[in-house]
C-alpha positions as CSV (number, residue, x, y, z in Angstrom):
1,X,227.3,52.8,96.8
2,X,230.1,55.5,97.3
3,X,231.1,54.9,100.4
4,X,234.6,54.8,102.5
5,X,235.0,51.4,104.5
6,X,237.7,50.3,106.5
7,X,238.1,47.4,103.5
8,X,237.6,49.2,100.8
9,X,236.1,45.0,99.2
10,X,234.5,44.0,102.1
11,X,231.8,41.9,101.3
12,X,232.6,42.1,97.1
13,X,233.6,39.9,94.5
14,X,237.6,39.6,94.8
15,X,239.4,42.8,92.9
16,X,236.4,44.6,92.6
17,X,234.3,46.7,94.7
18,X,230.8,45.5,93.6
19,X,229.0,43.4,96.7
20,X,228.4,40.1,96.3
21,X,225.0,39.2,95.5
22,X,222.4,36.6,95.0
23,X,222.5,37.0,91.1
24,X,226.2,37.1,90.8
25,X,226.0,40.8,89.2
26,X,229.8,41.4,88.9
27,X,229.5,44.8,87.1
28,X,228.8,47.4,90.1
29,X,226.6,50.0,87.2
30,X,224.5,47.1,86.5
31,X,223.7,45.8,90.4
32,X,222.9,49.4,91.2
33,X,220.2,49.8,88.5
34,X,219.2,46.4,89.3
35,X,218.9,46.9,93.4
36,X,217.2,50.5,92.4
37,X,214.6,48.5,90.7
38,X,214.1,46.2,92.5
39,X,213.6,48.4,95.9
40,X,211.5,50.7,93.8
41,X,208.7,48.4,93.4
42,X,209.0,47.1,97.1
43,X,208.8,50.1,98.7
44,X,205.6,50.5,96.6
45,X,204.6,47.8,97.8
46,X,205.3,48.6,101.1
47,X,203.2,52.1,101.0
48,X,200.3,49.8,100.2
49,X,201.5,47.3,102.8
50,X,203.5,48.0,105.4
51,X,205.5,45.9,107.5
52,X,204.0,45.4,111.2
53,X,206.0,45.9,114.0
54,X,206.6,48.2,117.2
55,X,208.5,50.8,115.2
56,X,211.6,49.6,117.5
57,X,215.1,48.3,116.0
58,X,214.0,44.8,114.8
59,X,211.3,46.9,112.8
60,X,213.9,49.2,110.9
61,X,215.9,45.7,110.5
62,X,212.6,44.3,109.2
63,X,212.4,46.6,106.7
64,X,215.8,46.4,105.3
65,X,215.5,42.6,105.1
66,X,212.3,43.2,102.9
67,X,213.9,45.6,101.1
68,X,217.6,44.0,99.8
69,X,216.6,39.9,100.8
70,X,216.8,39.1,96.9
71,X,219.9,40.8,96.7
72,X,222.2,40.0,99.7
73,X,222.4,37.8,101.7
74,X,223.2,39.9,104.7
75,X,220.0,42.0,104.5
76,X,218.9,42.6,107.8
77,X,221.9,42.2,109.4
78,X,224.0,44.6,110.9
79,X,227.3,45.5,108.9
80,X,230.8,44.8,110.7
81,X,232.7,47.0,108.6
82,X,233.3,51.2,109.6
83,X,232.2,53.2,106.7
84,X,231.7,56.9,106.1
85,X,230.2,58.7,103.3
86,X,231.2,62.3,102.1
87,X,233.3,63.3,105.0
88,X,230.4,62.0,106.9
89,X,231.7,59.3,109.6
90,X,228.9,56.8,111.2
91,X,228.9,54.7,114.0
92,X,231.3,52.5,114.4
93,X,230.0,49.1,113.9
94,X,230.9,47.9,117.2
95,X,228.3,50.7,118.6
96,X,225.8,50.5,116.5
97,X,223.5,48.1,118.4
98,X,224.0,49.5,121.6
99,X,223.2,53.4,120.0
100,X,220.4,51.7,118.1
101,X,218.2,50.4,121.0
102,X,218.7,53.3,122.7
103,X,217.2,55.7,119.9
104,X,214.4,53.4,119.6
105,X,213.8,53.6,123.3
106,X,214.1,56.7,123.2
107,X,211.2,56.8,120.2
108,X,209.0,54.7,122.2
109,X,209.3,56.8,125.4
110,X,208.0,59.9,123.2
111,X,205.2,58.4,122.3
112,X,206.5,57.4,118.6
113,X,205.7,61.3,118.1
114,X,202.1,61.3,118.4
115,X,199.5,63.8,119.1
116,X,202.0,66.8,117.9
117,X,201.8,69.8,116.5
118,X,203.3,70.2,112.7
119,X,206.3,71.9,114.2
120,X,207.0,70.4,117.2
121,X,206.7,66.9,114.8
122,X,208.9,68.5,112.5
123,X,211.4,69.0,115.1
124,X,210.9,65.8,116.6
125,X,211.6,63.6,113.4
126,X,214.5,66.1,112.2
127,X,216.3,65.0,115.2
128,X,215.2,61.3,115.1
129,X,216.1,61.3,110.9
130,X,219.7,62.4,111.7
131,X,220.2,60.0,115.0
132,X,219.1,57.1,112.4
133,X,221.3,58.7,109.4
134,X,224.2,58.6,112.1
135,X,224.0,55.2,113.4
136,X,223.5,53.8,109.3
137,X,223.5,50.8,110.8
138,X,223.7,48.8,107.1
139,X,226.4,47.6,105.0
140,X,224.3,49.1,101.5
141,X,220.5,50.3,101.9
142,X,220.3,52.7,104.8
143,X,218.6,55.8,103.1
144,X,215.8,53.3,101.7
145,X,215.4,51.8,104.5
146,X,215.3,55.0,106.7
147,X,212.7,56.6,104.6
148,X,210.3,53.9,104.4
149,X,210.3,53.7,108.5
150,X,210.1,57.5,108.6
151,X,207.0,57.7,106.2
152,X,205.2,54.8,108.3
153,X,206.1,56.4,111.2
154,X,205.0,59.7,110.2
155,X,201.5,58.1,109.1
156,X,201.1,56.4,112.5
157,X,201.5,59.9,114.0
158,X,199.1,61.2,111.6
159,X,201.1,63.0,109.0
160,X,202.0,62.1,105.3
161,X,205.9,62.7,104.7
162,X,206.1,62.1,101.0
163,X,210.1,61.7,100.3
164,X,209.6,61.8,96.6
165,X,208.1,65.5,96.8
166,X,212.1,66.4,97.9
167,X,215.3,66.7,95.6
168,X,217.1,64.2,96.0
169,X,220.5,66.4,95.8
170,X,218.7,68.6,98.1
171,X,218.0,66.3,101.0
172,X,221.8,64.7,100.7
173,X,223.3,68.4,100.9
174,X,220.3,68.9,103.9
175,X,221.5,65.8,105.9
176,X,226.0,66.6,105.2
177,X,224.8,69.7,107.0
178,X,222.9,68.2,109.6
179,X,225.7,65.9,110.3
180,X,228.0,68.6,110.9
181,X,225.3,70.3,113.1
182,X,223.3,72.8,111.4
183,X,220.2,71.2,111.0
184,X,218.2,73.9,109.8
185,X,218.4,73.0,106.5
186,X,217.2,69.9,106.7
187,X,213.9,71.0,108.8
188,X,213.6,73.5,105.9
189,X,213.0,70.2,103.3
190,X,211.1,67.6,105.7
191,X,208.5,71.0,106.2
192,X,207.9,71.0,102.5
193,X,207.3,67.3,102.6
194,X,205.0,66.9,105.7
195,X,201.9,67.1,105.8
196,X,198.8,66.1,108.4
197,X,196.4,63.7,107.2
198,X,192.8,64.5,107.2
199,X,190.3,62.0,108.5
200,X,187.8,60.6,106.1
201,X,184.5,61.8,107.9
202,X,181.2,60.1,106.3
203,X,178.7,62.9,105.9
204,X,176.3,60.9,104.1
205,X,174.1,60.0,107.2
């Protein structure tokens, strides 16, 4: 939760800087292990069971709402506050809806990446993972949510992209980099974690 905002307590309790939430966590330690539980075993539940939707903006919203809905109240919802993170500065709230649909357009006028080869998907979701890092379009949640989209994405393209297979430390130093554009890095650690999916044939007839 380390990030720079123009109000530094936006959306938090008064003289602190934890976020008000739906259990009235005041202690900022404790609501981070509790929203990092609580997000762990929804995302699971989301690799079983993934959200439908037309991999466009209200998708990625869709996704954050399932994600932080029993924590905040504004999950879902677009954040009205500038933040950056690590010298890293993101769209500017006013943007980000106007930048949003037209990465998602964008998506859906490539095809959502299908019927590529590993590199050329490689390069293609490198790009679109640091457009959607940029834009970081959520007060709290954004890497979450980015990475569940990606990895359903990914597997509607036909490729696995298994985020826990990556450092964590790794990927942040990958994505600062990308920010300040050198991407290489960062196509260096989603390569180790894609993979294309093998159909299931039935030999048994």
């Amino acid at each position: 939760m380390s990030y720079n905002i123009d109000a530094l307590t936006d959306n938090c309790y008064d003289g602190t800087t934890c976020l008000i939430n739906k259990l009235n966590i005041h202690d900022e330690k404790q609501l981070e292990i509790i929203e990092s539980n609580i997000t762990l075993a929804k995302i699971s539940t989301l690799q079983h069971d993934p959200i439908n939707g037309k991999f466009d903006f209200e998708h990625y919203r869709a996704i954050h709402k399932f994600l932080f809905e029993d924590l905040y109240d504004w999950a879902g919802i677009i954040r009205t506050v500038n933040i950056s993170k690590k010298g890293t500065n993101f769209v500017k709230a006013k943007d980000i809806k106007r930048i949003a649909i037209a990465c998602f357009d964008r998506l859906k006028s490539e095809n959502f990446f299908k019927d590529l080869e590993k590199d050329d998907f490689i390069e293609k979701i490198t790009d679109f993972y640091c457009v959607t890092n940029n834009l970081h379009p959520f007060r709290e949640g954004n890497g979450r949510t980015q990475r569940v989209f990606l990895a359903q994405l990914a597997f509607e393209a036909g490729y696995e992209m298994d985020f826990s297979k990556i450092d964590t430390d790794k990927l942040m130093i990958a994505t600062i980099h990308a920010a300040n554009g050198v991407d290489t890095y960062l196509k260096d650690a989603i390569s180790e974690i894609v993979t294309p999916i093998t159909p299931n044939f039935d030999i048994s007839m």
